[in-house]
N, C-alpha and C positions, 0 to 999 in steps of 0.2 A: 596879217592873217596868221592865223594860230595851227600849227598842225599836230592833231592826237597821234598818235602813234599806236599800232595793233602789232605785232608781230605774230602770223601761224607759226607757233613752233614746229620748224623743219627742221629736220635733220639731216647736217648737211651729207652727202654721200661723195663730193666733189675734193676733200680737204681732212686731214688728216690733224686733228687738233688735240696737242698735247699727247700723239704715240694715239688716239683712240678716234677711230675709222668709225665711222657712224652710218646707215643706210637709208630707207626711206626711212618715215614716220614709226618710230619706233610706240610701238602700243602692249597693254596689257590683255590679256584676253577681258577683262569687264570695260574695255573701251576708253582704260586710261592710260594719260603718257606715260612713260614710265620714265624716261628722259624728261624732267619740268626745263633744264636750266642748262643751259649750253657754254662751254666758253668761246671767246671770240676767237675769231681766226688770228691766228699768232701772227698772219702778213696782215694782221690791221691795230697790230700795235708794234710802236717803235719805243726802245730804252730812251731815255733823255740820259745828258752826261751824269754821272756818278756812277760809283762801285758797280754795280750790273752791269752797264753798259761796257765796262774797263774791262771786266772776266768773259763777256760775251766777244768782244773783239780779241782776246789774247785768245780763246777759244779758235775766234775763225783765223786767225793766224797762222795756229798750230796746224788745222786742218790742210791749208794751202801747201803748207811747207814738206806734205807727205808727200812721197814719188809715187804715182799710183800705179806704174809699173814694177814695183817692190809689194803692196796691198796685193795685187792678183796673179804674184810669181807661183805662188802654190796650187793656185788651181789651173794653172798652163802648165804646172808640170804635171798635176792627177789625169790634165787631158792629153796630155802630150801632144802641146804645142809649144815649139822652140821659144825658149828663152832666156836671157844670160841675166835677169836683174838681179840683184843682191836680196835674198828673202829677209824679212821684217824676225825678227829674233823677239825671245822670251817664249810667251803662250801660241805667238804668232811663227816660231821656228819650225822646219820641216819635220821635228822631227817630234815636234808635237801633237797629240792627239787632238787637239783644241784647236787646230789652227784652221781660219776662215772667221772664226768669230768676229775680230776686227773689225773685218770686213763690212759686213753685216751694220757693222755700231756705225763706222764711218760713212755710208749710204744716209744712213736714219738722220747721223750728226749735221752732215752738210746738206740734207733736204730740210731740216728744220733751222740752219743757219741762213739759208735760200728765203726762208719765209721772215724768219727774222729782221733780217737786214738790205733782200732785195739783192743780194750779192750773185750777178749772175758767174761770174770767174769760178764762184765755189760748185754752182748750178752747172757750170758745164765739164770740171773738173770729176764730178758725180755721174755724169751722163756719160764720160766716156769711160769709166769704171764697169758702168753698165753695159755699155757695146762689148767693153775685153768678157765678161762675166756670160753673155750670152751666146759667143764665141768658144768660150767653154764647157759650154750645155750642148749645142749642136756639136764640139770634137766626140762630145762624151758618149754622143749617140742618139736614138728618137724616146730614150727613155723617159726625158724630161728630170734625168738626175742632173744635180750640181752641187760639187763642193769642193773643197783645198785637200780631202782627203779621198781614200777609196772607199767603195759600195761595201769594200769587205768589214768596214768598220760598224756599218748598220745590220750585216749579219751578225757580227759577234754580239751587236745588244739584243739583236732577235731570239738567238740560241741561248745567252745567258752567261755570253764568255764573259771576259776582263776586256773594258774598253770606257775611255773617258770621256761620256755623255757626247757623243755623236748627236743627237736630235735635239740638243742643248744650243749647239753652234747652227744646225740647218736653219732653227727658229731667227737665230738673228740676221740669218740674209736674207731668209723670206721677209722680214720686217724690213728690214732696209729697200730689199726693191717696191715693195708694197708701198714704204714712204715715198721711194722717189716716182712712181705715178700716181700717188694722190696728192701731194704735196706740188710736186716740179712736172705732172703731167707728163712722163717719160713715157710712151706706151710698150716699149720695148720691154720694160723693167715689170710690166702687169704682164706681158707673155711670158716672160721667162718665167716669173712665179707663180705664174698658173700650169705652165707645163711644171714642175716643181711638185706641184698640189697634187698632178693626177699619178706624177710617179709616186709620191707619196701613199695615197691613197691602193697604188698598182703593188706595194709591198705590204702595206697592213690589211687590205684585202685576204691575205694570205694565213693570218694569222685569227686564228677565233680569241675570243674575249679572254681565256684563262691567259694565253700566250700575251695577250695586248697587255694586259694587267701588271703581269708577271716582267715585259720590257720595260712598265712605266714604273720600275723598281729605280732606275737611275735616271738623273736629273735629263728633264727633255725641254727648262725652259718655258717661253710664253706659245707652245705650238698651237694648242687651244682657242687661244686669243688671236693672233697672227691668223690663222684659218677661219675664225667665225670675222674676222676685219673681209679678207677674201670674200666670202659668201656674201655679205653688205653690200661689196664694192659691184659686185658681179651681179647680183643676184640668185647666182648658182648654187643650188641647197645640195649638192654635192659637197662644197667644203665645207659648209653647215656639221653635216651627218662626220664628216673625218675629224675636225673642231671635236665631236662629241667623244669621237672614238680614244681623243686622249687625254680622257677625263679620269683621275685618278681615285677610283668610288671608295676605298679605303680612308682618304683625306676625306675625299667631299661628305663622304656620307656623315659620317662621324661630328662636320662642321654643320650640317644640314641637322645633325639629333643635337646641335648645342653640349657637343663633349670634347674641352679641351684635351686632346691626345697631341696636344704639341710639343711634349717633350721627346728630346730625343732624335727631332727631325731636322734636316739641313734648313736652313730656313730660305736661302736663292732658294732653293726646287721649290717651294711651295705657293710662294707670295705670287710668280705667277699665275701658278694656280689658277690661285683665285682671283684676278685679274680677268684667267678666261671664263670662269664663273660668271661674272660682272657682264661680260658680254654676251654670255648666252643669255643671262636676265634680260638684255637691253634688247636681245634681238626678239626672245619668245614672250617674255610676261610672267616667266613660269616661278613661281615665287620659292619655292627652296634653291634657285640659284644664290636668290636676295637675301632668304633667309643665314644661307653660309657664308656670303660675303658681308654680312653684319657682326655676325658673330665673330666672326674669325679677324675683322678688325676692331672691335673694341676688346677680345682678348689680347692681342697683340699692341695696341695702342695704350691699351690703363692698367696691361697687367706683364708688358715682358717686354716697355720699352725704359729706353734711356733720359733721361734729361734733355739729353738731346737731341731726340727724335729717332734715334737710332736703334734696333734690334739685334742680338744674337752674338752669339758670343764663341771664340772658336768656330763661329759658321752656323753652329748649333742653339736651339733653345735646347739649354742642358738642366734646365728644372722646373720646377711645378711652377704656376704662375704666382708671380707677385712675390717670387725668392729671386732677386739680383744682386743685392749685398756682394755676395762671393761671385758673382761674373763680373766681375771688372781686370783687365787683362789688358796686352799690349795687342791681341785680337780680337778686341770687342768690338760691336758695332761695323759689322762690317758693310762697305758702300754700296754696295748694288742695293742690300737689302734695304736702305731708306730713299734713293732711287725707284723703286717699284713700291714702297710704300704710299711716298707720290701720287703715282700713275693712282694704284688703286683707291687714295685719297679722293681722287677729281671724279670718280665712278659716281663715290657713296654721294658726295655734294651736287649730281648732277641731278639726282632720283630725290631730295628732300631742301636741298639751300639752306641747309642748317649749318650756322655759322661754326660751329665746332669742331666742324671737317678743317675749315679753312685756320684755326687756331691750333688746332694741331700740323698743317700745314708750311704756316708759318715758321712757326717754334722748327721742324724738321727743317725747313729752307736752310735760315739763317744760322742755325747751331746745327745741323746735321751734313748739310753738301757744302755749303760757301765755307766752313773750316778746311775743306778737302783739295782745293785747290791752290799748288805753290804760285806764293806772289811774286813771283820772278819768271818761271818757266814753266810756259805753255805745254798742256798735256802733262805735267805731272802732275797727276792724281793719286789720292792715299786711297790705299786697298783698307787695309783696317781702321777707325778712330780707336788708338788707345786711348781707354778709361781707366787705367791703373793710374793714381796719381803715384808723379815720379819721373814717368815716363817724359817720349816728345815725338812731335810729327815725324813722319818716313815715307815718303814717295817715291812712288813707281818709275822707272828711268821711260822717259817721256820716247826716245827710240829704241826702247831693249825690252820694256818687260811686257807689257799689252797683257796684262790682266784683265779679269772679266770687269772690274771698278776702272780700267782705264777706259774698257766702251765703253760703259754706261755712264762714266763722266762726261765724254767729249759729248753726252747727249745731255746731260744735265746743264751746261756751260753753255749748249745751242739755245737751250728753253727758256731763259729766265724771264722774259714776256710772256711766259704762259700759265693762264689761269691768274693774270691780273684781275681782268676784265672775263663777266659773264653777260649772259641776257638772258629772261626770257621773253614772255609775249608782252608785257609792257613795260620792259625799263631791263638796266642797267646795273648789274652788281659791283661792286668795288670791296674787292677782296686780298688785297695785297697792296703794301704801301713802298711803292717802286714807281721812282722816278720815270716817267713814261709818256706815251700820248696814245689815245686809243681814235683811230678814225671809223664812226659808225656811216661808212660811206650810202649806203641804202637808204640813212634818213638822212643827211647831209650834216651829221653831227659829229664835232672834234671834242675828246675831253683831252685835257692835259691835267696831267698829274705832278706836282711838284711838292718835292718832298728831300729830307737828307734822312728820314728814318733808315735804323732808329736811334742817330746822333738827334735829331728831331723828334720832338717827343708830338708827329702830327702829319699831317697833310694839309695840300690845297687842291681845290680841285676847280678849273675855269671851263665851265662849257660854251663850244661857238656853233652857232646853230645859223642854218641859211634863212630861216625865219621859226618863231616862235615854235616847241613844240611842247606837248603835252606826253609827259613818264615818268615812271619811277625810277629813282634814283638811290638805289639803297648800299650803303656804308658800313663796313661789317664795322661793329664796334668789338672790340676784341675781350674775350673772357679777364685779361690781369689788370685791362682799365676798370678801376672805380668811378671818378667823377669826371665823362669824357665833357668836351665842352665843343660847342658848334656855334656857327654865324653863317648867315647867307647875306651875300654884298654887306660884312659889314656889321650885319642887327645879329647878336646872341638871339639863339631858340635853345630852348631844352629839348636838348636831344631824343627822341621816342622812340625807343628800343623795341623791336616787334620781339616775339614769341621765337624767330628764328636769328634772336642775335643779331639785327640791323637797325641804324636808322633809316627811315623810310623817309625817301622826300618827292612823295608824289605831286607835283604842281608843273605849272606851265611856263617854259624856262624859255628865256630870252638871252640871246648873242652877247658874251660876255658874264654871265653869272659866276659869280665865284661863292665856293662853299668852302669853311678852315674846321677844320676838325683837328682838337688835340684830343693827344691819348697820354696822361701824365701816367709816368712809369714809376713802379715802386719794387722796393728790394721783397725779395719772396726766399723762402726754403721747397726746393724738391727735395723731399726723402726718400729714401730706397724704404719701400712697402713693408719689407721682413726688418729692417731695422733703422729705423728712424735717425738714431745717433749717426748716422752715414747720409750725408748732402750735399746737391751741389745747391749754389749761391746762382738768383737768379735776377736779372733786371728788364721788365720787364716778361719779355717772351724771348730773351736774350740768357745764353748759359755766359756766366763770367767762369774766366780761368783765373786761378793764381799763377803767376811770373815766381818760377822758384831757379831760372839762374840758367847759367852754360857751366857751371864748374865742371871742368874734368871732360866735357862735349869737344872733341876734335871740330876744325873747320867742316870737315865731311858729314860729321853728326849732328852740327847745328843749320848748315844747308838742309838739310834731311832728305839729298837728292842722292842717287847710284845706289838705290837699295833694292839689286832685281832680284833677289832671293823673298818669296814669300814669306817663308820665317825672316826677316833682314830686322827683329828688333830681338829675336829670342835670348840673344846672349850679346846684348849690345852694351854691356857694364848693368849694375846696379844702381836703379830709382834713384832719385835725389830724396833727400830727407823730405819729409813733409810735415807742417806741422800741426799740430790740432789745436785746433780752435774754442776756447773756453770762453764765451760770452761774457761781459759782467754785468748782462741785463738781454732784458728779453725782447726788446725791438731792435730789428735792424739796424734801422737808421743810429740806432746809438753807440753802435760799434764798428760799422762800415761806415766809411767817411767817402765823398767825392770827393777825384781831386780836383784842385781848381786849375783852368784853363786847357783841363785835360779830358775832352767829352769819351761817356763812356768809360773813364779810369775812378777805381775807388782805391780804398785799403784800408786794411780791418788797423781797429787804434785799442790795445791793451787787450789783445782776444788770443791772438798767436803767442803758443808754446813749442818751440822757445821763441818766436820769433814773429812780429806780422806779416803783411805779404799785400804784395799791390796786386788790382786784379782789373783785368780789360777784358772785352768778348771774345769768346774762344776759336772765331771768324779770324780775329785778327793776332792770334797766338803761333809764332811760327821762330822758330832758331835758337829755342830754350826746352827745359823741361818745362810740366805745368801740374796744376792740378785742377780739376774737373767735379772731384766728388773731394770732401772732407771727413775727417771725424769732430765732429760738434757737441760736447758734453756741458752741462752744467757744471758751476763749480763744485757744486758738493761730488757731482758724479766725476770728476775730475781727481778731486781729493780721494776719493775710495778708489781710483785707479790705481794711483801713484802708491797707495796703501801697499795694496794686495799685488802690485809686481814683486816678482821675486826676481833678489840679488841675485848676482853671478859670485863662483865660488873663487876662490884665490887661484889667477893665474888664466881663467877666462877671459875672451875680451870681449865673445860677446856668445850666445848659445841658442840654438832653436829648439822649440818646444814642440817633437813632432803630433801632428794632430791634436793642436791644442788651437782652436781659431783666433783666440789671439795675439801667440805668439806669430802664428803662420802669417798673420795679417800683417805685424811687424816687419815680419821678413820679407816682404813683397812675395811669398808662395806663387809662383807659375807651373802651370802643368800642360800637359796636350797627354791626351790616350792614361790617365794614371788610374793606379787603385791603391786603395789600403785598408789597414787591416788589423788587428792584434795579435803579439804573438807573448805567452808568459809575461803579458800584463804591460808590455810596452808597445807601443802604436807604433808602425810603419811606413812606409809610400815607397813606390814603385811607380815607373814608367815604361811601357811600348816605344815611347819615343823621346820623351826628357821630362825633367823637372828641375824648378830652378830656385834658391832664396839666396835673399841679399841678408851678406851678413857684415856687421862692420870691423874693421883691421885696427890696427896702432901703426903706423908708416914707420916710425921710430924703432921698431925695434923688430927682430926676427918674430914671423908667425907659422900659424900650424896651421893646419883642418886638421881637424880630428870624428872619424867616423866610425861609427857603428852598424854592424851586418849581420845578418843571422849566420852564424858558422854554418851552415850545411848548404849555401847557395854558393852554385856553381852559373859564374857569369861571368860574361863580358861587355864593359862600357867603359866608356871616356867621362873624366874629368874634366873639366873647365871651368878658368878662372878670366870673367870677363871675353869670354869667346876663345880663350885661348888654351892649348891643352895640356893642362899640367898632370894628368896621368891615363895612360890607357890601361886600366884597373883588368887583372884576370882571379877572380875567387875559382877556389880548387873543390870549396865545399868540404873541407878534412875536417871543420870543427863541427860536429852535428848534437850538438849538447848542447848548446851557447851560443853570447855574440862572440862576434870578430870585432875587435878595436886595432883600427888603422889611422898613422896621421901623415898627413903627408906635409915636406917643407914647402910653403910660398914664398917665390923666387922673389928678391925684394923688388924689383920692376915691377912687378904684377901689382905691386901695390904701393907703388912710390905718388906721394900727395894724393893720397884715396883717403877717404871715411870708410869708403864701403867696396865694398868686391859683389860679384854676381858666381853664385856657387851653381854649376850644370852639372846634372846629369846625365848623359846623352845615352842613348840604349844603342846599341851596333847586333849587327848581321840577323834581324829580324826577331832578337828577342830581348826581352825585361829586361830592365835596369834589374841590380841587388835590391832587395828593402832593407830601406834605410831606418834607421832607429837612433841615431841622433847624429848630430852636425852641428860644431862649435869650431870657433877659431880659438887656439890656446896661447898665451904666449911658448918661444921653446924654452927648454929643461934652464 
C-alpha cells in the first residue's frame, strides 16, 4: 500500500528552528503564504560521524565545562544577591559595559545543542541558569527588568550619554530565554521574558518617536526580531507594536526606496536589522518589509562580500559597493556578521526555495564559520577572518575574552544540522551536503545522508519508508556544478534541473531507495569587482588558501590561541611575503596541479614569483600564515610591472611610496581611524589611532627608519617595531616652513633573521599621529 503525502503548510509555533520562531499560519494579505518552505526541526536531524559532527561535540563540550555559577555572577551582584563566584572576564568582566551578553548566547547555544543531540545534561545545566536568572528579576523588583548591569545604563542611551549598546546585550538574553521555552519548553524562561517585554515596553513608552529614533543611534542588536519571535509565541500584539518601535526608519526606509546608504555603517548593528524586517514580513504580509530585505541582501551578498562569504571590514562597510580591493585587512570579515548573514540567508529561501540562497549559504558555511573554529580548543573562536594575505588565524581565549563572535560562535558550532533538510507541502529539500539522517517522524520516513563532501565530490541519499510513499524529493544542484550526474538504485537519469535550481524527483518511493548524486568540482577565479588582477583561487564552492609557512611565527603565534586583545594581530610582526602569481596560460587546470594522495591539496607549477605555493581549504588552514586573495597578472602585465617599478637609491634597503596604491599595497598598509592628504606636493597619512607598513630590513648589517614630518606639527606618539617600542616621538612643531627628517637606530634584536619588520604608528592621549611623508629603512652612515 502506497501513501501520497499532503503536507498543510503549518507553521510551527511549538519550536524554534535555526534562531527563527514562527507563529500560526503565516499569510500575506492576498491570501498567500508567505513562509512556502520550512526547515526541519533541528531535533529531527542527527550529524552522522565526520567533521560536523567532531566541531558540534567539541562545541557541547566547551559548553559543559562553564561553571554557571561564574555565567550569572554579574547579575547577582546588579541584584544583590550574595555571591562569591569568580566573574567570566574580557567583554564578560564587571567592569564591562557589555557584560550579560554571554549569557544570552550560552542559553540560545545549549537549547539548540539540546535539540541537536538530545543532550539532557546540557538541557538541565540551561534550566538552572534559568531558575538563577529569574531569581534575579524578582531581587531586582516587580519591574520585570533583568541584566548583569544597572537600569542607569539604559538611561544614559535614553538621554544620549556615552554608553556601550546596552539594548545590544538585553536582546541576547531575551533570545536566549525565548530559545529555552521554545526549544526545551522551560516555561519559567517565557515568564521571565515576557515580564522583560513589558518593562521594556514601560521605558520606551516614555519616550515619543524623535527620542526613540535618536536611542536607536547605538547598536541595540536583533530587538525587533526577538520581540516580533514573542508576539508569534504569545499571540500578544503588544510585543508586535514594541518589535516595531525599534525599527530603525532611517536604514529601513532608505532599503525600502532601494538606496544603497551602506557606507559608512557598522555592519553587526544593521544585519539584524534586517533580520527583524524579515519577520515582520512573515508575520504581516506587508511587502516593503520584503522589498528591504531583498534588497539589502543582494547589495550585500554580490556587491560588499568576500570570497568567503564574509562582510565588513574594520566592523565597517567603508566604501561604495563592489570597491573591496583595498578592504582586506587583519580585521576584515568579521564573525558575527556572516553568522547573522545566515540566519537572514534562511528568511530569504523560506519565501521563494530558490537554490541560490542556499549556494550562497554553503560557500559562507564552509569558508566563512568552519575556518573560525580552533581544531584543538573548544570555544576558541576568531573575532576577525584576516583577508590580508600574510597574515594568520588569532582566537579568542576560550575563558577570558567572550567577545560578541565568541557568542555567536558557540551558536554557530550548536546548528550545524540546521537547514540541511527543508519541506514543504509535498516533499523534501536537500540543501546542504552533511553527513546526516533526517527522521520525517509524522510520515514514518528516514533519509540518511552520507557523504565526506567536499573531499567527496557528491552524495548518497537512502530512504526507509514504513510503507511506500508518494513526494518530492528535490536536490539542490549547486551553481559551480557543470555536468552533475545522478542514479536512483543504481540506473543513471539525467538529472532535471527546475527553474529554482533543483533536481526534482517526484515518484513513489519504496524502503530502501538509494539516490547518488555527483557534483564534479572545478578550479574557478573570484575577483575583487574594482579590480580583477586581485583573486582568490576557488574549488569548487570551496576558498583554497595558500600555506606560506611559520617563519619567524613564535609557538604562541602559530597556536593562534591567548589573544584577549581585540586588536591582538595589529602589530603582531610583518605579513610573510607573498607571491604573485603569473600564469603561463589561461586554464587553471594548467597551472594548479592536485596533489596526489592528498584530497583537496593543490599547487600552482611555474605560476609563483618568486616562488609556487601548495594550497588546501581555508577550513582547514590553522598554525601558519596564508594567503586568501592573490595578485594574478598576465605575463605581459607582469613584464610592464617589473618595468616601471622604480629602483631604490644607494643606500636604501627598502622605501614606501606614500599614497601611492601600489606601493602602499607592497607594504602591507594597515590603518584604523586614518586620513590623508597633500601638502607642497607630497602626500601624507595620519592616524586617530595607528597605521602601520611592513618594510623589509638587511639582518646583517646596522639599519635605520628614516621619517619624514611636516615641521610645524606639534605631536605625540609611539613607535613600534613588531609591537615593540622603539620611540615615544614628541615634535615641538619649531620647523614651520618644511619637513622634519628623523631616523631613528633599529636595535639589532628587532630584526635579527627578519626579512621584514612591521613599522606602527600608534597615536597617544586622544590625538593624531604626525603626517607622515615618507618612511624608508636606510642602511647607517
Amino acid at each position: 500500500m502506497r501513501m501520497k503525502i499532503f503536507l498543510p503548510l503549518v507553521v510551527l509555533c511549538s519550536f524554534s528552528v535555526g534562531d527563527v520562531v514562527f507563529g500560526q499560519d503565516v499569510q500575506d494579505p492576498s491570501g498567500n503564504t508567505v513562509v512556502k518552505i520550512i526547515p526541519f526541526d533541528l531535533r529531527q536531524v542527527r550529524l552522522l560521524d565526520g567533521p560536523m559532527k567532531d566541531l558540534l561535540e567539541g562545541n557541547r563540550e566547551y559548553l559543559l565545562s562553564l561553571d554557571i555559577d561564574r555565567i550569572v555572577q554579574n547579575f547577582r551582584v546588579n541584584a544583590s544577591i550574595p555571591s562569591h563566584a569568580v566573574p567570566l572576564g574580557g567583554w564578560e568582566a564587571p567592569g564591562c559595559e557589555l557584560r550579560g551578553h554571554f549569557t544570552g548566547h550560552y542559553l540560545t547555544a545549549c537549547a539548540l545543542t539540546y535539540a541537536a543531540t538530545g543532550d539532557e545534561e546540557i538541557r538541565s545545566r540551561a534550566n538552572q541558569l534559568v531558575t538563577a536568572l529569574a531569581a534575579c528579576q524578582k531581587a531586582l523588583g516587580k519591574s520585570g527588568y533583568l541584566s548583569a548591569f544597572p537600569e542607569e545604563f539604559i538611561v544614559r542611551v535614553e538621554t544620549g550619554k556615552r554608553v556601550w549598546a546596552p539594548w545590544y546585550t538585553l536582546h541576547k538574553i531575551y533570545a536566549g530565554l525565548l530559545d529555552m521555552y521554545t526549544i526545551c519548553g522551560n516555561k519559567d524562561a517565557l515568564e521571565v521574558v515576557t515580564k522583560m517585554s513589558a518593562w521594556a515596553k514601560s521605558r520606551t513608552d516614555k519616550l515619543d518617536e524623535q527620542q526613540m529614533q535618536s536611542m536607536l543611534k547605538v547598536e541595540f542588536g536583533g530587538m525587533a526580531e526577538v520581540l516580533a519571535n514573542l508576539a508569534a509565541v504569545t499571540g500578544d500584539p503588544v510585543h508586535f507594536a514594541l518589535a516595531r518601535r525599534f525599527e530603525k526608519r532611517s536604514f529601513l526606509d532608505s532599503l525600502i526606496a532601494e538606496k544603497d546608504r551602506l557606507k559608512g555603517l557598522h555592519v553587526n548593528t544593521h544585519i539584524p536589522q534586517v533580520i527583524g524586517a524579515a519577520r515582520a514580513y512573515e508575520l504581516t504580509g506587508e511587502e516593503p518589509y520584503r522589498d528591504a530585505v531583498t534588497y539589502f541582501w543582494n547589495q550585500v551578498v554580490n556587491s560588499r562580500s568576500y570570497a568567503t562569504g564574509g562582510t565588513s571590514n574594520y566592523e565597517y562597510w567603508r566604501e561604495e559597493p563592489r570597491k573591496l580591493s583595498r578592504e582586506l585587512s587583519q580585521e576584515s570579515h568579521e564573525n558575527c556578521c556572516t553568522y547573522n548573514m545566515l540566519r537572514l540567508t534562511e528568511h530569504l529561501f523560506a519565501w521563494s526555495g530558490d537554490a541560490r540562497y542556499f549556494d550562497y549559504y554553503e560557500r559562507a558555511l564552509f569558508s566563512g564559520i568552519l575556518p573560525t573554529h580552533h581544531p584543538e580548543a573548544g570555544g576558541a573562536i576568531m573575532y576577525y577572518v584576516p583577508l590580508k594575505s600574510g597574515l594568520f588565524k588569532m582566537f579568542g581565549v576560550p575563558d577570558s575574552s567572550y567577545f560578541c563572535c565568541n557568542g555567536s560562535g558557540i551558536e554557530s558550532f550548536a546548528k550545524l544540522g540546521n537547514s540541511i533538510y527543508h519541506r514543504n507541502s509535498d516533499g523534501i529539500f536537500v540543501n546542504l551536503f552533511i553527513a546526516s539522517e533526517l527522521n520525517w517522524k509524522e510520515q514514518g520516513i528516514t533519509v540518511t545522508q552520507t557523504t565526506r563532501f567536499p573531499e567527496e565530490e557528491g552524495t548518497t541519499l537512502v530512504v526507509h519508508a514504513r510503507q511506500q510513499a508518494e513526494f518530492a524529493l528535490r536536490i539542490r544542484i549547486p551553481s559551480w556544478v557543470v555536468r552533475p550526474a545522478l542514479r536512483i538504485n543504481g540506473v543513471s537519469h539525467r538529472p532535471l534541473v527546475n527553474s529554482a535550481g533543483y533536481a526534482e524527483l517526484f515518484r513513489t518511493w519504496s524502503d530502501g531507495d538509494k539516490v547518488e548524486v555527483r557534483f564534479p568540482m572545478q578550479l574557478s577565479l573570484s575577483r575583487m569587482p574594482d579590480d580583477p588582477s586581485v583573486a582568490a583561487i576557488m574549488y569548487g564552492p570551496i576558498v583554497l588558501a595558500g600555506e606560506l609557512g611559520s617563519e619567524t611565527m613564535s609557538k604562541e603565534m602559530q597556536s593562534g590561541l591567548g589573544w584577549a586583545d581585540v586588536d591582538r594581530m595589529v602589530s603582531m610582526g610583518a605579513a610573510a611575503e607573498v607571491p604573485v602569481l603569473v600564469p603561463p596560460g589561461d586554464m587553471l587546470s594548467s597551472w594548479i596541479r592536485p596533489v596526489d594522495g592528498k584530497p583537496l591539496t593543490f599547487r600552482t607549477e611555474g605560476a609563483g614569483k618568486p616562488a609556487d605555493v601548495s594550497l588546501i581549504p581555508f577550513y582547514r588552514m590553522f598554525g601558519q600564515r596564508y594567503a586568501v586573495y592573490w595578485n594574478i597578472y598576465s605575463p605581459a602585465q607582469w613584464k610592464e610591472i617589473q618595468r616601471t617599478r622604480p629602483g631604490l637609491p644607494d643606500g636604501f634597503v627598502d622605501r614606501v611610496t606614500i599614497g601611492d596604491s601600489s606601493s602602499e599595497h607592497e607594504h602591507n598598509f594597515q590603518a584604523y581611524r586614518f586620513q590623508s592628504g597633500t601638502r607642497l606636493d607630497k602626500k601624507w597619512v595620519r592616524s586617530h589611532l595607528w597605521f602601520r607598513y611592513d618594510l623589509n630590513v638587511d639582518p646583517s648589517s646596522p639599519n635605520v627608519l628614516q621619517c619624514s614630518y611636516w615641521g610645524g606639527d606639534s605631536s605625540k606618539f609611539d613607535l613600534l617595531i613588531d609591537g615593540k617600542l622603539l620611540k615615544s616621538e614628541v615634535l615641538q612643531g619649531v620647523k614651520v616652513d618644511g619637513f622634519l627628517k628623523l631616523r631613528y637606530d633599529i636595535p639589532p634584536d628587532l630584526v635579527f633573521g627578519k626579512k621584514r619588520i612591521a613599522v606602527m604608528f600608534r597615536a597617544k592621549e586622544n590625538k593624531p599621529t604626525a603626517e607622515v611623508y615618507e618612511l624608508a629603512v636606510v642602511e647607517k652612515d
